[in-house]
LOGUPA-477692 format. One record per residue: residue in three letters; x, y, z of N, C-alpha, C in turn. Coordinates in steps of 0.05 Angstrom, whole numbers, padded with zeros to 5 digits, always signed. Layout:
REM LOGUPA-477692
ALAXYZXYZXYZ
...
This chain:
REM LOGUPA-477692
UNK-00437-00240-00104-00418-00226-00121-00408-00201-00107
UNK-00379-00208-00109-00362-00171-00090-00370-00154-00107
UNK-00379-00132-00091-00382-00098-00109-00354-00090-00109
UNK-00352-00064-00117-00331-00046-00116-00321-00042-00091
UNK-00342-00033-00076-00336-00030-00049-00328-00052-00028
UNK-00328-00071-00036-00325-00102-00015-00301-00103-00032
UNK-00285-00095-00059-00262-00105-00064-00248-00092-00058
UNK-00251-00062-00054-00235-00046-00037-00222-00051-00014
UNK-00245-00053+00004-00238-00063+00033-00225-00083+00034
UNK-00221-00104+00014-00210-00130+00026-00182-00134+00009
UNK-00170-00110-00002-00151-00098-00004-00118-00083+00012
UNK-00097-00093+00016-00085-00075+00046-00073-00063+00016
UNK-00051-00076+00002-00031-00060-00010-00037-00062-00039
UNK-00022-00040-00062-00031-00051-00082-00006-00036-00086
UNK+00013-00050-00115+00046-00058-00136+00033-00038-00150
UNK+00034-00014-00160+00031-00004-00186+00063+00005-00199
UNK+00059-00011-00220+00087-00010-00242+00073+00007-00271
UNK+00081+00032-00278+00081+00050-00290+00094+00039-00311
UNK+00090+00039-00334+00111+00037-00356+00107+00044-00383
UNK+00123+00046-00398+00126+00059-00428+00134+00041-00444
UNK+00133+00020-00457+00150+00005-00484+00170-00011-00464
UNK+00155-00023-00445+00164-00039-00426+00166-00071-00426
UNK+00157-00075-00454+00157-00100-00461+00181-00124-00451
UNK+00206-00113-00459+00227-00122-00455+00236-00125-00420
UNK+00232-00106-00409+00238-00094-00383+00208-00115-00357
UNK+00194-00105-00360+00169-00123-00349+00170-00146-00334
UNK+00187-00164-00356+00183-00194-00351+00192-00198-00317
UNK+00222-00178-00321+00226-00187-00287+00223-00182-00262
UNK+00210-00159-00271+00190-00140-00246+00167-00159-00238
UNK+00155-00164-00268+00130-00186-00244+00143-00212-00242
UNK+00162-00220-00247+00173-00245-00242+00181-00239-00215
UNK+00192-00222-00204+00202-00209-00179+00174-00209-00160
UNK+00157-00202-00169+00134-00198-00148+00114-00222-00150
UNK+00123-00245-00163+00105-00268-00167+00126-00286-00141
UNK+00157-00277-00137+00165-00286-00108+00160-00276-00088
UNK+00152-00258-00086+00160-00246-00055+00139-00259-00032
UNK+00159-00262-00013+00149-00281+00007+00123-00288+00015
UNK+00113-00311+00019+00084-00315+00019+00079-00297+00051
UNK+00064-00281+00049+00053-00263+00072+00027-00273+00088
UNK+00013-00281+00104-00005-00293+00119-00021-00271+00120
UNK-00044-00272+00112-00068-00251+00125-00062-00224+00101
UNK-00039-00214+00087-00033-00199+00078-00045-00198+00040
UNK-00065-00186+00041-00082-00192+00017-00070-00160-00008
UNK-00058-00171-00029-00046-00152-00045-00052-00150-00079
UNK-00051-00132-00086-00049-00140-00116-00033-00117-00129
UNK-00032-00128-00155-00006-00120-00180-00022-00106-00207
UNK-00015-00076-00208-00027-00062-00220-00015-00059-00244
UNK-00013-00054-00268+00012-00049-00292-00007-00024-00301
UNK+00008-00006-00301-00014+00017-00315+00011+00027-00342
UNK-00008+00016-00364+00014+00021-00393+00008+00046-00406
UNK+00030+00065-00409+00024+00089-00406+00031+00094-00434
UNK+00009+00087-00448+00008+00094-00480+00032+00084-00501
UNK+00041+00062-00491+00058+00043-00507+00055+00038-00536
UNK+00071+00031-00547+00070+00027-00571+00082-00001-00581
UNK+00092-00017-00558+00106-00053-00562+00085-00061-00563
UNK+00095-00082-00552+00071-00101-00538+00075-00112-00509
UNK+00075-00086-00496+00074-00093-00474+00047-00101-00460
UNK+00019-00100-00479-00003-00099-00461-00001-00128-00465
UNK+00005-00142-00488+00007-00176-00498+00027-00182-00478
UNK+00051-00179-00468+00068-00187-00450+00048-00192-00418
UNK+00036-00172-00412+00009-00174-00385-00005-00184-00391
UNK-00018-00193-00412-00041-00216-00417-00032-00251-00413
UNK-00005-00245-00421+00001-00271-00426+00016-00275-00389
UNK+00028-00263-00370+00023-00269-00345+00006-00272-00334
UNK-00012-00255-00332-00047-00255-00326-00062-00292-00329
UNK-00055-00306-00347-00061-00319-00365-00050-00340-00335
UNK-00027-00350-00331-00014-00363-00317+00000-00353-00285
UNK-00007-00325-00282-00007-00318-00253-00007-00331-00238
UNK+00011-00329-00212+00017-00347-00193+00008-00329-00168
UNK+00007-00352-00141+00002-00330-00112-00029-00324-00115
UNK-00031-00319-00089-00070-00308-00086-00074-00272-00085
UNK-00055-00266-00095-00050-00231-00104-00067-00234-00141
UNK-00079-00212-00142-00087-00205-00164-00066-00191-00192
UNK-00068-00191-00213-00052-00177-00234-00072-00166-00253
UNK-00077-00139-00249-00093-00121-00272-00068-00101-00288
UNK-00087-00093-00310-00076-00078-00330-00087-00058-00341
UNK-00079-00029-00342-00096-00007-00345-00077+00010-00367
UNK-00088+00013-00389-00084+00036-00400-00089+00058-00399
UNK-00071+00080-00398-00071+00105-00395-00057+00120-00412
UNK-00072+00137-00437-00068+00142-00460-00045+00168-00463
UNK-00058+00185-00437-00041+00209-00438-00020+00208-00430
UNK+00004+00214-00438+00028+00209-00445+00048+00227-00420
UNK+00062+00206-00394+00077+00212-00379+00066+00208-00357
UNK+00094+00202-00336+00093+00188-00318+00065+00195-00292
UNK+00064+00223-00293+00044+00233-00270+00023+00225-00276
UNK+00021+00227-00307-00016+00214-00313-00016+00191-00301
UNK+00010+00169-00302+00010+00150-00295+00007+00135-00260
UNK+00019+00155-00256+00024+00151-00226-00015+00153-00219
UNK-00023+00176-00237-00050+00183-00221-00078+00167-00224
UNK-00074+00156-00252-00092+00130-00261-00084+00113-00241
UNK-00061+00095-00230-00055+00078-00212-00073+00090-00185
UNK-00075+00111-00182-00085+00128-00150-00116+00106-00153
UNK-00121+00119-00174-00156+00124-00183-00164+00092-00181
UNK-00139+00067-00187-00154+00041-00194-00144+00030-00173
UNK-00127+00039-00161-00115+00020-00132-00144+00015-00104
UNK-00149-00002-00106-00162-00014-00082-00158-00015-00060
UNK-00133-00013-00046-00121+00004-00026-00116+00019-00015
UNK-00105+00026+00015-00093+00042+00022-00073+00050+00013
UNK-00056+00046+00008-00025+00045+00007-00021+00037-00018
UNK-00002+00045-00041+00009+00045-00059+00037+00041-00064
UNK+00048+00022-00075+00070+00021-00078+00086+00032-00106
UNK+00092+00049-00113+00100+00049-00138+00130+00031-00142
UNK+00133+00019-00167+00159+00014-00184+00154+00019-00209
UNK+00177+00027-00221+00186+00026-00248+00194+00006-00273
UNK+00184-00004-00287+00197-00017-00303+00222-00026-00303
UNK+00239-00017-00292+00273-00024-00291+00277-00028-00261
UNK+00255-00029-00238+00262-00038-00216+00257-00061-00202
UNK+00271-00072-00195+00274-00103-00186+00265-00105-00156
UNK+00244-00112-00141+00240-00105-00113+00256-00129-00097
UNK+00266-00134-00074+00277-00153-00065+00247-00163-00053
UNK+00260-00203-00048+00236-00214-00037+00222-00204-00022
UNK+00229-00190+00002+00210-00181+00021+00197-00154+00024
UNK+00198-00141-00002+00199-00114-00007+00167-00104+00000
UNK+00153-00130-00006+00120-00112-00005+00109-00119+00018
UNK+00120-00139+00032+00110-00142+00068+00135-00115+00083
UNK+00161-00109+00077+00174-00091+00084+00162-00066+00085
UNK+00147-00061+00058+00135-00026+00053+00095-00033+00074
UNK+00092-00056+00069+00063-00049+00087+00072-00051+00114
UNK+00092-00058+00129+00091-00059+00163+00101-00028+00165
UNK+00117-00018+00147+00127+00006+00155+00099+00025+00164
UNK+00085+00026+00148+00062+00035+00148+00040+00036+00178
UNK+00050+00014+00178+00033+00005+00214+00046+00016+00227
UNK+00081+00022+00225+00092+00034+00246+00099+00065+00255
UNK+00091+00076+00229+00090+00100+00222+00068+00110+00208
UNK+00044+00106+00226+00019+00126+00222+00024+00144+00206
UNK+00038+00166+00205+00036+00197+00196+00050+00196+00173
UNK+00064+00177+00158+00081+00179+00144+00065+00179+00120
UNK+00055+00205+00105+00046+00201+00085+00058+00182+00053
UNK+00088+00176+00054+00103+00174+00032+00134+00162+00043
UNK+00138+00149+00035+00165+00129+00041+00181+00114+00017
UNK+00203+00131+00021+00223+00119-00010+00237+00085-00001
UNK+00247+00068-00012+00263+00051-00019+00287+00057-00016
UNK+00299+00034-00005+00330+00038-00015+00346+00029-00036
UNK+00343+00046-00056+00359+00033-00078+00384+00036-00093
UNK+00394+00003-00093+00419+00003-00108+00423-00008-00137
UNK+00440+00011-00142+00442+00016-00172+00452-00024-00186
UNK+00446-00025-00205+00454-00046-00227+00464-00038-00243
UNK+00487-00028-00251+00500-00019-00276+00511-00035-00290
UNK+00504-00035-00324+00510-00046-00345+00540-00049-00346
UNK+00545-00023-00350+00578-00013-00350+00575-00001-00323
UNK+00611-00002-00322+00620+00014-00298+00617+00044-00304
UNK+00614+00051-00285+00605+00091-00288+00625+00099-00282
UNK+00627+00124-00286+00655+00135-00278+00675+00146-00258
UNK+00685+00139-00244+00698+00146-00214+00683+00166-00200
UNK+00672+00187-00210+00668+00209-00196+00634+00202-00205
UNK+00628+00191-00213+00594+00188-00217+00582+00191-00189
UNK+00588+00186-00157+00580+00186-00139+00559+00212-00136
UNK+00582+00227-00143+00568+00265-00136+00541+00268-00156
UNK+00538+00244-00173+00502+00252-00191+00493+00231-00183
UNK+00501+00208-00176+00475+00181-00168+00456+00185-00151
UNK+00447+00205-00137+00425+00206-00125+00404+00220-00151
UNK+00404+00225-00168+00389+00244-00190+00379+00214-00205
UNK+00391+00197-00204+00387+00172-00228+00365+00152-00207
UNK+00367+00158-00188+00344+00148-00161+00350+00127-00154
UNK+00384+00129-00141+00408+00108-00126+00400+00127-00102
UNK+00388+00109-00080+00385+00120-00047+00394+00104-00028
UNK+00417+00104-00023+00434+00092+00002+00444+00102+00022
UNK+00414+00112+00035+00420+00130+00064+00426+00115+00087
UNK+00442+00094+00091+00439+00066+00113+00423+00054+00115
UNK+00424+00040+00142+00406+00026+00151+00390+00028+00169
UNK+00385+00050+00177+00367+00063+00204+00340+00080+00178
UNK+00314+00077+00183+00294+00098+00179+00306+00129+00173
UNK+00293+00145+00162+00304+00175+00163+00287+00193+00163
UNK+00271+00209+00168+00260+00233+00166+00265+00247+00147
UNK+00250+00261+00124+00260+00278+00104+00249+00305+00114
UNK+00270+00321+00123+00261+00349+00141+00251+00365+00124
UNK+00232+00370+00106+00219+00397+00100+00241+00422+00094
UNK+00257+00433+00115+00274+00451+00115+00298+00447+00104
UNK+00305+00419+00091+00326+00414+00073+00324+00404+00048
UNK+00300+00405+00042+00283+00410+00006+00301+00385+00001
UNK+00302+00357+00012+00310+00334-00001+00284+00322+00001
UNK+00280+00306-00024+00261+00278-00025+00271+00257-00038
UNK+00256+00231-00030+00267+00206-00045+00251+00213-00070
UNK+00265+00191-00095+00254+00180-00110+00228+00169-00112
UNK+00211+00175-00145+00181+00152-00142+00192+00128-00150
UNK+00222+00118-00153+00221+00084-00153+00227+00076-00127
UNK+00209+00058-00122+00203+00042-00108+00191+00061-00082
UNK+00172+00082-00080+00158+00099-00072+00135+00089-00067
UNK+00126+00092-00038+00097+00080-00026+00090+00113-00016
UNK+00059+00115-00017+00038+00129-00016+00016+00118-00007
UNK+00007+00136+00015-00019+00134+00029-00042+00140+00008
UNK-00065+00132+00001-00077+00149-00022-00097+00168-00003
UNK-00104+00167+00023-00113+00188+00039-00101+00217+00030
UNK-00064+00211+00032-00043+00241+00037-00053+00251+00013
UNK-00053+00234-00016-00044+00238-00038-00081+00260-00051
UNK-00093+00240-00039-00120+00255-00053-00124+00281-00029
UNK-00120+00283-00010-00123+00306+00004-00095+00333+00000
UNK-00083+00320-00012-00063+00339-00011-00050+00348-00045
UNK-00057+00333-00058-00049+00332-00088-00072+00334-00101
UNK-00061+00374-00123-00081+00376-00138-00084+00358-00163
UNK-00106+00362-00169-00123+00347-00189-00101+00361-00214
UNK-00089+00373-00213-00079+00385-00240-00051+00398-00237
UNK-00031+00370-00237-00004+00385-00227+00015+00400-00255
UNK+00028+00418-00242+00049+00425-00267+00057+00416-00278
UNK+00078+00401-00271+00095+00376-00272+00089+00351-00285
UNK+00082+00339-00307+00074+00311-00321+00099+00288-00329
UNK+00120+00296-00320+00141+00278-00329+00148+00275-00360
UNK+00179+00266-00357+00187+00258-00384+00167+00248-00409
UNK+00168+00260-00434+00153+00247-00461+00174+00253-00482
UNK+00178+00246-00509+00187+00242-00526+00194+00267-00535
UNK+00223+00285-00530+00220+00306-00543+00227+00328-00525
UNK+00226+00319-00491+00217+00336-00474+00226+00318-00443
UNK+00251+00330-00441+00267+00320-00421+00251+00327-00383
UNK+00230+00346-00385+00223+00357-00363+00206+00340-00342
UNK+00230+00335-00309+00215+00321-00301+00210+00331-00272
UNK+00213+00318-00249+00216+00326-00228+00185+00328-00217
UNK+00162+00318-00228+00144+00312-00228+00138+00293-00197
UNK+00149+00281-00190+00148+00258-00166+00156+00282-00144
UNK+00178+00295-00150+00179+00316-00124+00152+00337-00123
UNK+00139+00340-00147+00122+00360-00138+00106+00348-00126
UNK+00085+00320-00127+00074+00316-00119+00074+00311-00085
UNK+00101+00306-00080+00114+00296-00055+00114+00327-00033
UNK+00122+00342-00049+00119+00376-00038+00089+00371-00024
UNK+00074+00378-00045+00048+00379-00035+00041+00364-00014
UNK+00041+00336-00005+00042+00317+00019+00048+00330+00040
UNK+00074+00331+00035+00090+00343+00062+00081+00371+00070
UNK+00075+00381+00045+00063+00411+00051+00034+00412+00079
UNK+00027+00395+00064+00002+00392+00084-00001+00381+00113
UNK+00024+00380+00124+00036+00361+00140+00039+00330+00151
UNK+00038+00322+00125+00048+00293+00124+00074+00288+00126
UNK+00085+00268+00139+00111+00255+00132+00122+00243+00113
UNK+00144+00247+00110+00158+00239+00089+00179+00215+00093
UNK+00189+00196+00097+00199+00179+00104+00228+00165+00086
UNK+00247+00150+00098+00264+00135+00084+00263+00106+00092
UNK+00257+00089+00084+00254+00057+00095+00273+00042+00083
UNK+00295+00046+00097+00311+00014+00089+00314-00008+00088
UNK+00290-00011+00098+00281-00046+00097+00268-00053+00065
UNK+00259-00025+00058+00250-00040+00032+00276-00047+00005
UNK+00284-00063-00004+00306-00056-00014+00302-00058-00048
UNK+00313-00043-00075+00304-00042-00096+00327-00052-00108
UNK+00337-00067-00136+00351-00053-00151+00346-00051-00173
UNK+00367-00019-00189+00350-00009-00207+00375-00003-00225
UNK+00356-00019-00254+00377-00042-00277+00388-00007-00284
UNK+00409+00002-00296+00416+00027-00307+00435+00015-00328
UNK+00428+00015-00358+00438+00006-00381+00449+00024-00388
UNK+00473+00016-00401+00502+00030-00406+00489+00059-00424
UNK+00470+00061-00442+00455+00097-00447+00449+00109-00430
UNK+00453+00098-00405+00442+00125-00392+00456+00136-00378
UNK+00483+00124-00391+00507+00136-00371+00522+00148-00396
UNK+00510+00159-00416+00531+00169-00441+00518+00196-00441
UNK+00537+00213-00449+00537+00246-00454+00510+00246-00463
UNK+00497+00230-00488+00465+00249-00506+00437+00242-00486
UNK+00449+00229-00470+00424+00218-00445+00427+00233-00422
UNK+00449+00244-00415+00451+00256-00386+00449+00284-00385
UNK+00460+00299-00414+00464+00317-00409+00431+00336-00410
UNK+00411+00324-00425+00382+00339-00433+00368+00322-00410
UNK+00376+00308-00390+00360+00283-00369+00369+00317-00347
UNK+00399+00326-00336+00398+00344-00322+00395+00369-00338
UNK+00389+00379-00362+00378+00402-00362+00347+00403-00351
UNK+00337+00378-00351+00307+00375-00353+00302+00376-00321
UNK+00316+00362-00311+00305+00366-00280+00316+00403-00263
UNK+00338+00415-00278+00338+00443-00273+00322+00453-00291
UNK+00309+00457-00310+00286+00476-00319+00263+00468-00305
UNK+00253+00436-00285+00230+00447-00272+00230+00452-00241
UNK+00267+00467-00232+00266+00463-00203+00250+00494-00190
UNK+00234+00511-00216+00221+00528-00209+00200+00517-00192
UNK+00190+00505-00189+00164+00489-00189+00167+00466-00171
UNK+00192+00455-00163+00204+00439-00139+00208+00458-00118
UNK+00220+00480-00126+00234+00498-00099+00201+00522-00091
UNK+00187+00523-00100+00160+00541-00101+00137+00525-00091
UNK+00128+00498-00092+00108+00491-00095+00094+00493-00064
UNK+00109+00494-00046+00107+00488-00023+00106+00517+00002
UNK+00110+00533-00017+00112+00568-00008+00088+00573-00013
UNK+00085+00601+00010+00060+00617+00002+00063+00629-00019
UNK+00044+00636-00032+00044+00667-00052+00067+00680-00051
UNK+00062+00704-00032+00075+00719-00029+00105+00722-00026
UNK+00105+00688-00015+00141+00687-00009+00157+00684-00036
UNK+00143+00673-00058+00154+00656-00072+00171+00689-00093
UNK+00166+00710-00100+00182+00729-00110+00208+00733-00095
UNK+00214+00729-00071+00232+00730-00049+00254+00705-00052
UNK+00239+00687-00054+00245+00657-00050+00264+00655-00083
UNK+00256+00667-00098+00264+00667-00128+00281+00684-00138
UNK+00286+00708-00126+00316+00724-00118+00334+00704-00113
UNK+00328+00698-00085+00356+00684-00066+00355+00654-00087
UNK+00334+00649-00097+00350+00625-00113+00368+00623-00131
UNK+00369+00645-00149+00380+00656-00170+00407+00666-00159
UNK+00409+00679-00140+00430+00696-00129+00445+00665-00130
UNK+00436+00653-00110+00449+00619-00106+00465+00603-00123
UNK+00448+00600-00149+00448+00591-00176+00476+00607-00179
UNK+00475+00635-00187+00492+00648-00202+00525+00641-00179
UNK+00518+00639-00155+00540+00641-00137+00554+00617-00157
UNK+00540+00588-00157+00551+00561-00148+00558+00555-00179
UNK+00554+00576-00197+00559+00570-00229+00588+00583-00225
UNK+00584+00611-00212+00621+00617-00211+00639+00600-00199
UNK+00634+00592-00170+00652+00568-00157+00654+00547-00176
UNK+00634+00530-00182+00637+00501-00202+00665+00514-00225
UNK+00650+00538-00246+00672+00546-00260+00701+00542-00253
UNK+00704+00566-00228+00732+00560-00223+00747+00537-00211
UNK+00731+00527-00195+00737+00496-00199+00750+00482-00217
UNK+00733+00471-00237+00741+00453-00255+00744+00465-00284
UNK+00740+00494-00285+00756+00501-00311+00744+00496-00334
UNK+00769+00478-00346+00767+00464-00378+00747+00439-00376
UNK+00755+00430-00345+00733+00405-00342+00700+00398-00347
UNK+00690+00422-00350+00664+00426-00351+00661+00416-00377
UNK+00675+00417-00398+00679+00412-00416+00685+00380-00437
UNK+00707+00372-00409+00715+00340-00421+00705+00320-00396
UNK+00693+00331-00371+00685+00306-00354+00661+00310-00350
UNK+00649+00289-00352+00618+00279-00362+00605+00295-00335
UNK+00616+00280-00308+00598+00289-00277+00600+00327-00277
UNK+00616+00334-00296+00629+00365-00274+00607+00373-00304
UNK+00608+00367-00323+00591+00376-00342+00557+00382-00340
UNK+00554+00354-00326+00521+00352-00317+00513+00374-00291
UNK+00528+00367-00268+00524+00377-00253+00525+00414-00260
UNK+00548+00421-00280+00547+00449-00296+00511+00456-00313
UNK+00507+00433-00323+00480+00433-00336+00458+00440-00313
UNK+00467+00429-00302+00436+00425-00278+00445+00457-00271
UNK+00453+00474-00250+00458+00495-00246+00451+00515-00267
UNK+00459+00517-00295+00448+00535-00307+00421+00523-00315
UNK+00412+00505-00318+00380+00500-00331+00374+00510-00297
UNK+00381+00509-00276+00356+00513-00257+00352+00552-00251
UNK+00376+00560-00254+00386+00589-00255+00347+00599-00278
UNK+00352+00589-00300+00328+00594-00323+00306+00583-00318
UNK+00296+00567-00294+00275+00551-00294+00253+00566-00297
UNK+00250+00593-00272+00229+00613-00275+00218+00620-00309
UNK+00243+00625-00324+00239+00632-00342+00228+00613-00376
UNK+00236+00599-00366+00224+00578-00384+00201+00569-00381
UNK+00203+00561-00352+00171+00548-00352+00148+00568-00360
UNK+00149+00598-00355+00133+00626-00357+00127+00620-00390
UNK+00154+00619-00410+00155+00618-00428+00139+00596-00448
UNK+00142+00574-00446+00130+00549-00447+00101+00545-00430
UNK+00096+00564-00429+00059+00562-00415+00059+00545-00390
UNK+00084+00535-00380+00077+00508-00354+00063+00527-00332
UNK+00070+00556-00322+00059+00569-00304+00038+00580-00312
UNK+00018+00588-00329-00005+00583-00333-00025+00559-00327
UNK-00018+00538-00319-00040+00527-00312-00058+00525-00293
UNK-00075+00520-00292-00094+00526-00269-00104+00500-00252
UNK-00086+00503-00229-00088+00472-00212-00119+00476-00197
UNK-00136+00446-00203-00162+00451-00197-00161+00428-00176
């Protein structure tokens, strides 16, 4: 009989799909990873960690479980506390692997996506973390100028060549379709992050960049792999004014905590001047810019949102206890 330890080892990659009331959404994510190309020698399995649902999404995983295809495994973990980081971090704790793949409920991996994200891996030692390339699926057409926000909705179409994410230009990919070393992740990510992701009520996310800070902080790499390729379904709500506009206040009230995490002490009162000074500059330009537009076009509106929620981030989060906590 395998122990814990003999199922570890004989483990390379492991699918963790995070989800919420994913019932509906589910079916074609593991239908997607019940194809992907038969891999030789490449021993994997498929995690679903149900992050305090209320469908029936755990009956939707029993009943694949039930008829599972491929010599890859399909487990199912509940995780009660509510939002995505708990989620991401229960997947850390049950993955049998090295290497982690995260997807989302709404992302579709192409066939070759999970032999694509483990060679990268072989080829790039140091790379603690490596985004996907993903292209959008839209319900409805978005709106001409939607270009200038699709990287926020976690649309990443940096070409076709690998990329380096330089540290000194505070960009990261997206956690869909996001692979992790769990070496980077437990040596470099505290046990107790700020950041817990979106819940009911509470638009605040940016949670995947903090964790990603920390990585790179410690000097891991950060990576772009275009071989892995995603797409990611975006239904016609999430392209309407009552979804976008509290989706970008939420990721500017926690860019205190994106733009800081990765600073010393000392810098970060310095660091939080010149951000603000920044903020206040790019709220007057946008203004005179577009005027009345801030007003009647959806992109010049959001992007207006994001700038003042990040201008207040310091101040909210102080306010709302998020900087009180004590990362252990």
């Amino acid at each position: 009989m395998k122990t814990v330890q003999d199922m570890k080892s004989s483990v390379d990659f492991t699918v963790a799909i995070c989800t919420y009331n994913g019932e509906h959404r589910l079916p074609e994510v593991l239908e997607r990873l019940q194809a992907q190309v038969d891999v030789a020698n490449l021993r994997w399995e498929v995690l679903v960690i149900n992050n305090n649902s209320t469908d029936h999404t755990a009956k939707v995983v029993q009943e694949y479980q039930a008829h599972w295809l491929g010599n890859h495994s399909l487990h199912c973990y509940f995780e009660p506390q509510q939002g995505a980081a708990f989620a991401r971090k229960r997947a850390i704790s049950e993955s049998h692997a090295e290497l982690i793949g995260f997807l989302d409920d709404d992302n579709l991996p192409a066939s070759d996506w999970v032999i694509s994200a483990y060679n990268f891996a072989q080829d790039y030692p140091h790379a603690g973390a490596y985004g996907s390339q993903i292209h959008p699926d839209f319900e409805v057409k978005p709106p001409d100028n939607f270009a200038r926000i699709a990287p926020f909705l976690a649309i990443t179409e940096r070409g076709s060549q690998a990329l380096l994410y330089e540290p000194r230009k505070k960009l990261l990919p997206p956690s869909a379709g996001l692979v992790v070393r769990k070496q980077a992740w437990l040596k470099s990510v505290p046990s107790r992050c700020i950041l817990t992701g979106r819940v009911t009520g509470n638009m605040l996310t940016s949670e995947d960049l903090e964790v990603l800070s920390y990585i790179q902080k410690t000097g891991w790499e950060i990576w772009y792999n275009p071989a892995m390729q995603v797409e990611h379904k975006i239904p016609s709500w999430r392209l309407q004014k009552d979804y976008l506009i509290p989706f970008f206040r939420g990721i500017g009230l926690s860019r205190y905590v994106t733009r800081t995490c990765d600073l010393k002490p000392w810098l970060i009162p310095f660091a939080i001047i010149a951000y603000m000074i920044n903020d206040l500059r790019k709220i007057i330009l946008h203004l005179l810019k577009y005027r009345n537009e801030v007003k009647t076009d959806l992109v010049a509106a959001c992007e207006m949102q994001l700038m003042l929620s990040s201008l207040i981030s310091p101040f909210y989060l102080w306010k709302n206890g998020y900087l009180t906590l004590n990362k252990q």
